[in-house]
ZASE-141333 format. One record per residue (C-alpha): residue number from 1; residue in one letter; x, y, z. Coordinates in pm, whole numbers. Layout:
{rec NUM, 'a', {X, Y, Z}}
...
END
This chain:
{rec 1, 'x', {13778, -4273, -3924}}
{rec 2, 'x', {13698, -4589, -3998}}
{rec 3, 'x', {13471, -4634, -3665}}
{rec 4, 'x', {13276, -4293, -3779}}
{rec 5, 'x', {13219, -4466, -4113}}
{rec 6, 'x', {13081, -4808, -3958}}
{rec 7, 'x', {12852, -4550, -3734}}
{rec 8, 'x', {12683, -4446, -4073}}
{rec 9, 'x', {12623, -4669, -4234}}
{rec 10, 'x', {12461, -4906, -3936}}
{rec 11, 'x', {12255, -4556, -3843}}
{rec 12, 'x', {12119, -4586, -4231}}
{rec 13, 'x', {12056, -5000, -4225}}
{rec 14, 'x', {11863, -4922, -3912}}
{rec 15, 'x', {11643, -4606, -4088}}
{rec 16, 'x', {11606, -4766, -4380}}
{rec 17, 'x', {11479, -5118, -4218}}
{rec 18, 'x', {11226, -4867, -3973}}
{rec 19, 'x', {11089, -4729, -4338}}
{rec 20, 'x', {10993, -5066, -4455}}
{rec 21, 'x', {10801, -5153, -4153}}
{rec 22, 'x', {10640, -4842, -4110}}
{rec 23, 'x', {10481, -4918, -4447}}
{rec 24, 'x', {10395, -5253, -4417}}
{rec 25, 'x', {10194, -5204, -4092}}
{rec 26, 'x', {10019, -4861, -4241}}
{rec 27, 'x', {9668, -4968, -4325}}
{rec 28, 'x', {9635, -4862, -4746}}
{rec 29, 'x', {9403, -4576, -4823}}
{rec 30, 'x', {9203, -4628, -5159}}
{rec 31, 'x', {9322, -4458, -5499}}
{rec 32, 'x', {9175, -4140, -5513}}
{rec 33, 'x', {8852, -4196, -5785}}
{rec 34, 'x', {8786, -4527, -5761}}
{rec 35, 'x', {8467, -4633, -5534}}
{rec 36, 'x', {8485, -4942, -5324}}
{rec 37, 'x', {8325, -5235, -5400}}
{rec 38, 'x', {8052, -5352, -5150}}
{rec 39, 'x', {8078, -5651, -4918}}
{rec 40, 'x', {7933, -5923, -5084}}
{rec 41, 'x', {7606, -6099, -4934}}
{rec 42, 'x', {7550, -6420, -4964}}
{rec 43, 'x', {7146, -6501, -5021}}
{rec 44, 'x', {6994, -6746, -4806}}
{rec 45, 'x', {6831, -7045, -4875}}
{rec 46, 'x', {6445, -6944, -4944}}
{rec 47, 'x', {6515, -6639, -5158}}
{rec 48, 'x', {6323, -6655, -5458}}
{rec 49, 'x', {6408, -6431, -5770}}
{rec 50, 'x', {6110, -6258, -6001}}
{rec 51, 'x', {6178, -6237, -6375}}
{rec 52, 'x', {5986, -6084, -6611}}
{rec 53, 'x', {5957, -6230, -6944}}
{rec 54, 'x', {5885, -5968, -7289}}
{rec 55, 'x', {5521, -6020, -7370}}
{rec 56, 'x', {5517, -6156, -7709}}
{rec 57, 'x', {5408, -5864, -7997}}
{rec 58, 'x', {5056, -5773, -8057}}
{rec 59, 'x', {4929, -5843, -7727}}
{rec 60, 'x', {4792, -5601, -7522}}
{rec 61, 'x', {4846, -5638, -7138}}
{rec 62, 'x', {4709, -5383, -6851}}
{rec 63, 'x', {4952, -5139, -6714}}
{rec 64, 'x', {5049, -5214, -6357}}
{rec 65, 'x', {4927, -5009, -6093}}
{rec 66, 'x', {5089, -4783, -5951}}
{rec 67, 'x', {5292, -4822, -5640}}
{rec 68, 'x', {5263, -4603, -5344}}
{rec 69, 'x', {5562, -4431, -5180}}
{rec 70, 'x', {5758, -4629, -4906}}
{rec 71, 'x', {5685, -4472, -4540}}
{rec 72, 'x', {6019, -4366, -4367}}
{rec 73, 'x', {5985, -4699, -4173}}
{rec 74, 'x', {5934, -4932, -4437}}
{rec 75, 'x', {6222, -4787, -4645}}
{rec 76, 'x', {6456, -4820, -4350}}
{rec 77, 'x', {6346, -5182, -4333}}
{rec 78, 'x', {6448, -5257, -4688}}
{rec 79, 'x', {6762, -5092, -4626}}
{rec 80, 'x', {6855, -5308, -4357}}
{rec 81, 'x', {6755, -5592, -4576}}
{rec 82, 'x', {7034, -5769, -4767}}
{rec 83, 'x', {6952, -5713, -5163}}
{rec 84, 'x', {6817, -6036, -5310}}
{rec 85, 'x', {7049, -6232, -5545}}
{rec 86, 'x', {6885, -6372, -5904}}
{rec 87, 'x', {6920, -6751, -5934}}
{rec 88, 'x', {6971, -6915, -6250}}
{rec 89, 'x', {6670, -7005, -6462}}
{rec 90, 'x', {6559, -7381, -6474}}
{rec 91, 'x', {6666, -7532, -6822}}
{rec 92, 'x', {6374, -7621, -7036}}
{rec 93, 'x', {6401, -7900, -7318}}
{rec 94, 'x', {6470, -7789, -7585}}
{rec 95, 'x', {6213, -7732, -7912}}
{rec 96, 'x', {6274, -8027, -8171}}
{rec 97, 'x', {6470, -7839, -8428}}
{rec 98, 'x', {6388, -7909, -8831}}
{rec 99, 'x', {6629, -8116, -9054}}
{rec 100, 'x', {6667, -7813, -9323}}
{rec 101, 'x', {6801, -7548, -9013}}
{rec 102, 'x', {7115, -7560, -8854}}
{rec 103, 'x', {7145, -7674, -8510}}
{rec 104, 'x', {7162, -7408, -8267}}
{rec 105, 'x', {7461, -7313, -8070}}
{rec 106, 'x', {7513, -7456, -7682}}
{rec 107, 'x', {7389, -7228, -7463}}
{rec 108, 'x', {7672, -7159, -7166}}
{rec 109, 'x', {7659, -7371, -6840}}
{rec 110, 'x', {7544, -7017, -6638}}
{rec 111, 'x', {7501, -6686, -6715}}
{rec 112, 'x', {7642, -6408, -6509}}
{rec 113, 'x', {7459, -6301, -6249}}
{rec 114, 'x', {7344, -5879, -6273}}
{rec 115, 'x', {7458, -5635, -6068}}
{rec 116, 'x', {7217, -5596, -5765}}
{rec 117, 'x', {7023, -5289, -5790}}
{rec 118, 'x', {7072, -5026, -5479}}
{rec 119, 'x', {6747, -5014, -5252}}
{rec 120, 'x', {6556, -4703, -5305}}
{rec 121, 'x', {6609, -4377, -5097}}
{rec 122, 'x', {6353, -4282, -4900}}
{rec 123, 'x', {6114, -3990, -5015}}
{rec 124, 'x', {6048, -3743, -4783}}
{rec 125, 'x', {5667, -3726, -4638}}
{rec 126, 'x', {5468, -3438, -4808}}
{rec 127, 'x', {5352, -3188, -4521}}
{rec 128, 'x', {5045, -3257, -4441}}
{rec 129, 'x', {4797, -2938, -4419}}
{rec 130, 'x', {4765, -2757, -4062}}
{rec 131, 'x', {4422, -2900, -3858}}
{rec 132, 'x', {4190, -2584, -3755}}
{rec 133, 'x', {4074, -2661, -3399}}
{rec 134, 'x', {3775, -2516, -3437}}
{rec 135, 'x', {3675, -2706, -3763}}
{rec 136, 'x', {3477, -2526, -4079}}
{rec 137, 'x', {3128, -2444, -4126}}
{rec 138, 'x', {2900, -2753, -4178}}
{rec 139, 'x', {2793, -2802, -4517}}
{rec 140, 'x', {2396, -2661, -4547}}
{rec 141, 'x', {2141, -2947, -4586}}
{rec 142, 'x', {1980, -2999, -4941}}
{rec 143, 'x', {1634, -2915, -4937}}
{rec 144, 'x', {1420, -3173, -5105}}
{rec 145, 'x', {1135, -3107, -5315}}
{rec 146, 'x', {1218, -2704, -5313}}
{rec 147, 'x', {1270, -2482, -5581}}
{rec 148, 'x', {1641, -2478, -5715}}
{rec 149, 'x', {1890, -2240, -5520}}
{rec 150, 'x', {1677, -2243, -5159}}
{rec 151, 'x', {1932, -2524, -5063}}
{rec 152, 'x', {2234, -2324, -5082}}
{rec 153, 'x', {2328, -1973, -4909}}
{rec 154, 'x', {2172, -1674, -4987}}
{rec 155, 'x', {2462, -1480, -5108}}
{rec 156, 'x', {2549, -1751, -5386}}
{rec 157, 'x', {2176, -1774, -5542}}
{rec 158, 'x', {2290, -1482, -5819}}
{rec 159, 'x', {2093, -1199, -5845}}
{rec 160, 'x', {2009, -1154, -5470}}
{rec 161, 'x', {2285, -941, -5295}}
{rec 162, 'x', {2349, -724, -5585}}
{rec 163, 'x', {2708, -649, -5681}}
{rec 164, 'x', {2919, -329, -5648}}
{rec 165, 'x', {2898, -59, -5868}}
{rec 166, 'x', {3148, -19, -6161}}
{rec 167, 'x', {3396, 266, -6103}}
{rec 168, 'x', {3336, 603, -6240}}
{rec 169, 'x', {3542, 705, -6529}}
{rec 170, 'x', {3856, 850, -6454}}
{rec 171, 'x', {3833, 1254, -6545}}
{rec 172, 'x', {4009, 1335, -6920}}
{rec 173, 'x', {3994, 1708, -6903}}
{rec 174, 'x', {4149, 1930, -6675}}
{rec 175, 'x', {3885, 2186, -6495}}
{rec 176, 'x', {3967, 2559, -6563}}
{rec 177, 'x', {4031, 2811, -6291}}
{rec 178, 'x', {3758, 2934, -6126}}
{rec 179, 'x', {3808, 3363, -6269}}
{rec 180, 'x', {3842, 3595, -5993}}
{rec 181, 'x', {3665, 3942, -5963}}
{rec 182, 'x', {3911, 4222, -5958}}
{rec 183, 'x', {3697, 4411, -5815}}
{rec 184, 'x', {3593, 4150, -5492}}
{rec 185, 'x', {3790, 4431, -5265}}
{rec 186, 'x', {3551, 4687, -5319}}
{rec 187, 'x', {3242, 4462, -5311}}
{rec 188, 'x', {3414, 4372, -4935}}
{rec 189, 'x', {3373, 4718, -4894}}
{rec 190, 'x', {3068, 4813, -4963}}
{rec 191, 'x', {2888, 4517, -4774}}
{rec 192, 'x', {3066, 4534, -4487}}
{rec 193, 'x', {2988, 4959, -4498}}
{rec 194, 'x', {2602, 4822, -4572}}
{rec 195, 'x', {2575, 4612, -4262}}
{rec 196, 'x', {2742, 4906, -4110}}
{rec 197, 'x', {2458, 5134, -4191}}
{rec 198, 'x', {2206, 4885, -4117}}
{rec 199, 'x', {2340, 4837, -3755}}
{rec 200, 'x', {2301, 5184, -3700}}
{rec 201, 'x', {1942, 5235, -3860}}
{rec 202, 'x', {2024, 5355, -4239}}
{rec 203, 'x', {1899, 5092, -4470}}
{rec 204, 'x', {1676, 5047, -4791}}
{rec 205, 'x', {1326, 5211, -4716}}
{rec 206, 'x', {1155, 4979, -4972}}
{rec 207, 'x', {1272, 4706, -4725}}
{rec 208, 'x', {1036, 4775, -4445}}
{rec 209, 'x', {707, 4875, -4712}}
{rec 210, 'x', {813, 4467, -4859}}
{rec 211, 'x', {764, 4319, -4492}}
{rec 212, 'x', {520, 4489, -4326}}
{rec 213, 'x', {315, 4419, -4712}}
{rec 214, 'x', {378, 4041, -4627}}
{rec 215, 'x', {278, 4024, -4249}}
{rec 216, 'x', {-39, 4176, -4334}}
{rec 217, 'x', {-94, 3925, -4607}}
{rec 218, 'x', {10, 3688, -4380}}
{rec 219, 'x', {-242, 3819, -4078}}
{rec 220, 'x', {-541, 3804, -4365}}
{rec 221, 'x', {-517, 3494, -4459}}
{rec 222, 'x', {-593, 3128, -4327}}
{rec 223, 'x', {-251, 3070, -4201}}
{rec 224, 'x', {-281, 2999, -3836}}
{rec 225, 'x', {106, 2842, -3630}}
{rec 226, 'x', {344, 2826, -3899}}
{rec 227, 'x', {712, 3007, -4026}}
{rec 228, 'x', {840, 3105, -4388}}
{rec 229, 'x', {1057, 3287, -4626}}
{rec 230, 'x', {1003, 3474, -4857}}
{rec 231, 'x', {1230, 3631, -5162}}
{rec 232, 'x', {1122, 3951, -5333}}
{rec 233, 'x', {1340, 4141, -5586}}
{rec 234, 'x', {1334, 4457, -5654}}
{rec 235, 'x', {1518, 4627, -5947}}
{rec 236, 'x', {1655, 5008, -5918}}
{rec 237, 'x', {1387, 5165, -5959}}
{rec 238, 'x', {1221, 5057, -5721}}
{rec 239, 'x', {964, 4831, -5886}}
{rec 240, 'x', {878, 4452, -5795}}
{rec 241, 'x', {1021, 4185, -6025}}
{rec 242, 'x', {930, 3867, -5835}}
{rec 243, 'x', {794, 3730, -5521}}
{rec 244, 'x', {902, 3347, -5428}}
{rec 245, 'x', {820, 3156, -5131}}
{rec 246, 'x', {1148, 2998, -5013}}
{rec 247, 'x', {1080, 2810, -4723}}
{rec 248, 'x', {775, 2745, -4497}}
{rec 249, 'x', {634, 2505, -4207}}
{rec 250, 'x', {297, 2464, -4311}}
{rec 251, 'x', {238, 2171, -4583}}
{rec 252, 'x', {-107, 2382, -4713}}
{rec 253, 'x', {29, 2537, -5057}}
{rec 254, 'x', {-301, 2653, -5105}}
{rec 255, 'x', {-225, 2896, -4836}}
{rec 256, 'x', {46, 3062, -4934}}
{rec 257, 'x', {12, 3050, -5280}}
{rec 258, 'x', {-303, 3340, -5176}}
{rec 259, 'x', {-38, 3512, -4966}}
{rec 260, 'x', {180, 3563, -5291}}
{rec 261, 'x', {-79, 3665, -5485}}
{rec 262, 'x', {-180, 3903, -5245}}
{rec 263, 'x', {213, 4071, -5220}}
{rec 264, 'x', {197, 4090, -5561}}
{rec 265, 'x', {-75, 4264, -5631}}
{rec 266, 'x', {18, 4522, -5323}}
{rec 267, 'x', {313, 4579, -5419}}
{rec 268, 'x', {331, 4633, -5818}}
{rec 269, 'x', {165, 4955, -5803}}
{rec 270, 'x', {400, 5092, -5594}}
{rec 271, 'x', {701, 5255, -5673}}
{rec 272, 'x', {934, 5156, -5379}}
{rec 273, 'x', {1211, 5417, -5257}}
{rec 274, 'x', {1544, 5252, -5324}}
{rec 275, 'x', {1908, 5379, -5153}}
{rec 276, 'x', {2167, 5644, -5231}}
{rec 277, 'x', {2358, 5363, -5450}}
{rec 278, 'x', {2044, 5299, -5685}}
{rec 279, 'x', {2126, 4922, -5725}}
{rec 280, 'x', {1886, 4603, -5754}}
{rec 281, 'x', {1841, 4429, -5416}}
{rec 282, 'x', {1684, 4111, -5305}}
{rec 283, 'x', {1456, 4141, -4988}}
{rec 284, 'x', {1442, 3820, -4764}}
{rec 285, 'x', {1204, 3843, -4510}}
{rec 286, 'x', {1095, 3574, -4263}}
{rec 287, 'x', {767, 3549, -4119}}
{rec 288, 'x', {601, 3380, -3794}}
{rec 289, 'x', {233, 3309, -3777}}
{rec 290, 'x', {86, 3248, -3414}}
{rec 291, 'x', {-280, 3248, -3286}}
{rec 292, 'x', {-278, 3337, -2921}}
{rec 293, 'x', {-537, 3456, -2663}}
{rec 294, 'x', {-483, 3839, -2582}}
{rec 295, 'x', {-285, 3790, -2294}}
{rec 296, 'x', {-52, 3635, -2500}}
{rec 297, 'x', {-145, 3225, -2406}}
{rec 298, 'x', {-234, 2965, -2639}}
{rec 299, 'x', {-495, 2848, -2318}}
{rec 300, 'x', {-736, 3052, -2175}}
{rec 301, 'x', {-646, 2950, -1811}}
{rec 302, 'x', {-450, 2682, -1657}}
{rec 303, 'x', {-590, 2454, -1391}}
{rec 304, 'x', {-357, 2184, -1173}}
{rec 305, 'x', {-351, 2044, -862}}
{rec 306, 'x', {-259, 2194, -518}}
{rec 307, 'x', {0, 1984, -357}}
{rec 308, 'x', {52, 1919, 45}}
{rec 309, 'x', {460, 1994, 65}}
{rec 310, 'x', {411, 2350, -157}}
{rec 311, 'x', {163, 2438, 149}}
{rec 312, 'x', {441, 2266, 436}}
{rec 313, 'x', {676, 2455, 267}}
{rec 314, 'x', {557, 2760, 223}}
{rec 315, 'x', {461, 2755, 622}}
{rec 316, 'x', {789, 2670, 696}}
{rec 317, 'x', {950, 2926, 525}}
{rec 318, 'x', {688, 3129, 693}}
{rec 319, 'x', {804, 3041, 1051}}
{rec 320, 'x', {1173, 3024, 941}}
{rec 321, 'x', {1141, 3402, 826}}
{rec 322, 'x', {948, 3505, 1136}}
{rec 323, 'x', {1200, 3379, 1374}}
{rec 324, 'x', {1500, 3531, 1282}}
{rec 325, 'x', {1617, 3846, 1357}}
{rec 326, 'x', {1485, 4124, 1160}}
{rec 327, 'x', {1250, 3951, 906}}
{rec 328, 'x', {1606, 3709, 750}}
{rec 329, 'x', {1730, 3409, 797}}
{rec 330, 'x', {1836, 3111, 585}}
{rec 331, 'x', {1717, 3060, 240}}
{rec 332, 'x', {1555, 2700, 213}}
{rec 333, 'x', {1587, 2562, -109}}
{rec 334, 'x', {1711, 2293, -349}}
{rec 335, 'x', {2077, 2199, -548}}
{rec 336, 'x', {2002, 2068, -888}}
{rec 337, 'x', {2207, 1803, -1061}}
{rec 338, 'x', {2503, 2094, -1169}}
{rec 339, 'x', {2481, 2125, -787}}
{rec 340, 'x', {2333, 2481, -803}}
{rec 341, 'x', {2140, 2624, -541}}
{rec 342, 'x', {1765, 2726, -622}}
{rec 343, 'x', {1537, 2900, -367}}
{rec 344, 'x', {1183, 2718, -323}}
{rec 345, 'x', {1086, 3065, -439}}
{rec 346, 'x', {1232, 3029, -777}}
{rec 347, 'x', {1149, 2648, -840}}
{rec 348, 'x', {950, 2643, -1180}}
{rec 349, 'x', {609, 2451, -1132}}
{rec 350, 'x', {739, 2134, -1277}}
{rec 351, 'x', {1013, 2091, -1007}}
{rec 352, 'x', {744, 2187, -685}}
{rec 353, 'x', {521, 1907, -891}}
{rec 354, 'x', {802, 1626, -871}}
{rec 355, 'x', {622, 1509, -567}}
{rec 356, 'x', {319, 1583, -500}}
{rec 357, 'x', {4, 1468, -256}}
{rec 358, 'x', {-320, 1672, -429}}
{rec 359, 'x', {-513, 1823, -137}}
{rec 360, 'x', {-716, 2106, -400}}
{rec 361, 'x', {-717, 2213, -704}}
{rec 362, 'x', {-592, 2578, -819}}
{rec 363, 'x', {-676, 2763, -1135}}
{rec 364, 'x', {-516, 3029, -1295}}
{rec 365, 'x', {-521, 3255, -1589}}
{rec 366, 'x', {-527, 3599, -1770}}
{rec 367, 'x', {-893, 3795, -1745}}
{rec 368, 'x', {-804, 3973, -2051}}
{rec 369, 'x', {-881, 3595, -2196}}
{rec 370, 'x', {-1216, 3537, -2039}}
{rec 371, 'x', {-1539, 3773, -2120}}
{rec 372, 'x', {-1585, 3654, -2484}}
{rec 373, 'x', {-1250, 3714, -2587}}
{rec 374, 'x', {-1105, 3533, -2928}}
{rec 375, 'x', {-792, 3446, -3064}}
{rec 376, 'x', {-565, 3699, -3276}}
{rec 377, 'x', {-311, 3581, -3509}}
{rec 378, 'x', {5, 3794, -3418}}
{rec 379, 'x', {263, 3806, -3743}}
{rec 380, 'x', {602, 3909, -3646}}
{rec 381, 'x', {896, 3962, -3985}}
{rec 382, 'x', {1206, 4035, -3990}}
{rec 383, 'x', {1430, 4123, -4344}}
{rec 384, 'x', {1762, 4107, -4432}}
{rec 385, 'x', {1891, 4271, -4811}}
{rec 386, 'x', {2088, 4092, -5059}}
{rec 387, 'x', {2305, 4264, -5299}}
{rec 388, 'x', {2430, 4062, -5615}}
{rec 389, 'x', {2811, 3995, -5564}}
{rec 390, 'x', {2811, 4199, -5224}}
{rec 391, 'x', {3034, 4051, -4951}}
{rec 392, 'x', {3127, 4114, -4614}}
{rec 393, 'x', {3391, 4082, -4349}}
{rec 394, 'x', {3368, 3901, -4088}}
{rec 395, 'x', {3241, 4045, -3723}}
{rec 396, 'x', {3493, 4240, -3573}}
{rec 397, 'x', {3404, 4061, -3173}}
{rec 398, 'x', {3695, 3947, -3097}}
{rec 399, 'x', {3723, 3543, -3072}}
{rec 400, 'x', {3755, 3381, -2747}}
{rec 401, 'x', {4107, 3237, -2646}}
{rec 402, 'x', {4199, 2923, -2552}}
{rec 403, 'x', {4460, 2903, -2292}}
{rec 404, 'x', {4482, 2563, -2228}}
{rec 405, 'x', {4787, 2329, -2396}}
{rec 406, 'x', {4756, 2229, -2733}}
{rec 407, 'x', {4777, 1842, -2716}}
{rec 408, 'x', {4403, 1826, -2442}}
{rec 409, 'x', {4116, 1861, -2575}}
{rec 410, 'x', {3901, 2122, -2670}}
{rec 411, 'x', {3633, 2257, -2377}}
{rec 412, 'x', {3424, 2499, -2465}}
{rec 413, 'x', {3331, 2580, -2078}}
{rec 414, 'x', {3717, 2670, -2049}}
{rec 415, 'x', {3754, 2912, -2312}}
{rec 416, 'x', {3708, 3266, -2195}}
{rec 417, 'x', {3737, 3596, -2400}}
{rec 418, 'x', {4058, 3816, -2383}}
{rec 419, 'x', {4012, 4076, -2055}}
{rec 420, 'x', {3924, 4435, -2105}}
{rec 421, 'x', {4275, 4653, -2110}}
{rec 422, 'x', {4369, 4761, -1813}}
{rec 423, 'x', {4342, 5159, -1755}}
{rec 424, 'x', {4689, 5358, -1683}}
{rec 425, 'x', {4715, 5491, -1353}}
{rec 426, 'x', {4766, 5873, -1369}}
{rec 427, 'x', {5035, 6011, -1166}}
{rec 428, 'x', {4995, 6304, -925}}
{rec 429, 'x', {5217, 6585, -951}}
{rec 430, 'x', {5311, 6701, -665}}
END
């Protein structure tokens, strides 16, 4: 018992005496809060200290320039450098002091030195602006002795590239509905029934009198090459309410201003037959002037060289055809660019002319246009009848279909119209 007991307490001597150590050798941690002091530098020899001294009042000193920012080099310099120490100011003798004042208290042997200030973080380097590689435009060159604004661009002299338009107004009523007819399915109607009739030969008789009145103006007058419209309205009963020229080729207004007249004045006496509905119509009719020889050429007769390979070929085909069995043979001709083959037979003038060696000339023409024959100016018209509000449907030919996908483009050489239907076969009874 009493061994046990010795045990004990030597195991707790020997913990407690391991405790002690422990914490002697630790190193100490710093109390939480406090901030450590730092290592003191001792200055060297040639340091020398700057004070500044308060100007005395009422006189005015410059302000110091401004300093420029430490580079990132020079500011890691100065933080390398130890911070300089402030010596003590040299003692000056004193000022002789009056009898009447009190003598001034001793100053103290030395002053403690202040705190040294902490060296200066370094700013950060603005960013400097991104360099173009190709550079700006140079700077135009003053003009000397010119008038003001020739020295600078053109678009910054104001008043030469004009500015943009201001903005319409923004709309502060609301359009109405355009009204609909309630009767536009029966005007549908009756103009498609009207072209109806007029495809089949029933139409307006006044119609023809109005333009075969007008070609015969037309053929009277001066007018020689030229095309127009012209507008006449008739009212129910038949009778002429106005003539208008609408359109025409020919800039000569004194022309046609006698060809209106002369309508006019043809036409007012008459009382034109209207149709079985009795309405007002509007006659357009279109008229073409040309002056032509009898035989129906603007020339009398055409001459033009006779070339040496029309002759060759002409023999050759000649001897080609006379060689072969029973008056046939092959067909020489030509393949234009769409590589389509043309007979020399059926080659237009201009194509036998492409190359050509003249050996003669050859002339040819109409006789009807020789023997003192003159020109005739041939009017041709055609009409078409306008009723007010009168519409029609659209032709009933079918449109052609295109087969071909939807996402390729559109060829009109592909499209082809729907086939004919096919006719049932009839079965024989047997």
């Amino acid at each position: 018992m009493v061994k046990e007991r010795g045990r004990e307490l030597g195991a707790g001597a020997i913990a407690l005496l391991a405790h002690v150590l422990f914490l002697s050798v630790a190193p100490r941690a710093p109390a939480p809060g406090a901030e450590p002091l730092p290592p003191r530098v001792e200055p060297s020899a040639d340091t020398t200290v700057d004070i500044e001294e308060e100007n005395p009042p009422g006189v005015v000193t410059r302000a110091p320039a401004p300093e420029q920012a430490p580079t990132p080099e020079a500011a890691r310099v100065a933080v390398r450098a130890p911070a300089p120490v402030p010596a003590p100011a040299p003692e000056s003798a004193p000022a002789p002091a009056p009898e009447s004042a009190p003598a001034p208290a001793p100053a103290p042997e030395s002053a403690p030195a202040p705190a040294p200030e902490p060296a200066p973080a370094p700013t950060p380097a603005a960013p400097s602006p991104p360099v173009d590689e190709y550079g700006g435009a140079p700077a135009p060159a003053p003009v000397v002795g010119a008038l003001p604004g020739l020295g600078s661009p053109v678009w910054a002299v104001p008043g030469v590239v004009p500015g943009a338009p201001a903005a319409r107004p923004a709309p502060t009523t609301i359009e109405a509905p355009r009204p609909v007819d309630s009767d536009i399915a029966s005007r549908v109607i009756a103009g498609t029934l009207h072209n109806k009739d007029k495809s089949t030969g029933i139409d307006v008789p006044a119609a023809g009198v109005v333009a075969s009145t007008i070609a015969s103006a037309v053929r009277g007058s001066a007018v020689k090459d030229a095309r127009a419209t012209f507008e006449v309205k008739l009212d129910a009963q038949g009778k002429v309410e106005g003539v208008r020229l609408v359109s025409t080729t020919d800039a000569n207004a004194n022309h046609w201003t006698g060809v209106v007249e002369a309508v006019k004045s043809g036409l007012s006496a008459r009382s034109l037959q209207m149709g079985p509905d009795k309405q007002g119509v509007t006659v357009v009719v279109k008229i073409e002037s040309k002056v032509q020889y009898p035989a129906g050429s603007v020339v009398k007769g055409e001459i033009r060289p006779l070339c040496a390979n029309e002759v060759i070929e002409q023999i050759a085909q000649a001897v080609q055809d006379g060689m072969s069995a029973g008056g046939g043979g092959y067909t020489r001709g030509v393949r234009d660019d769409t590589g389509r083959f043309i007979p020399y037979s059926d080659l237009d003038e201009e194509r036998k002319r492409r190359f050509c060696i003249p050996i003669g000339i050859v002339g040819g023409g109409d006789l009807s246009n020789f023997g003192g024959a003159h020109m005739y100016n041939v009017v041709s018209s055609s009409f078409t009848i306008k009723r007010a509000g009168e519409q029609a449907l659209p032709a009933d030919t079918p449109l052609p279909v295109d087969r071909s996908a939807p996402w390729t483009p559109a060829a009109p050489g592909k499209t082809r119209p729907p086939p004919p239907p096919k006719k049932k076969k009839k079965k024989k009874r047997t």
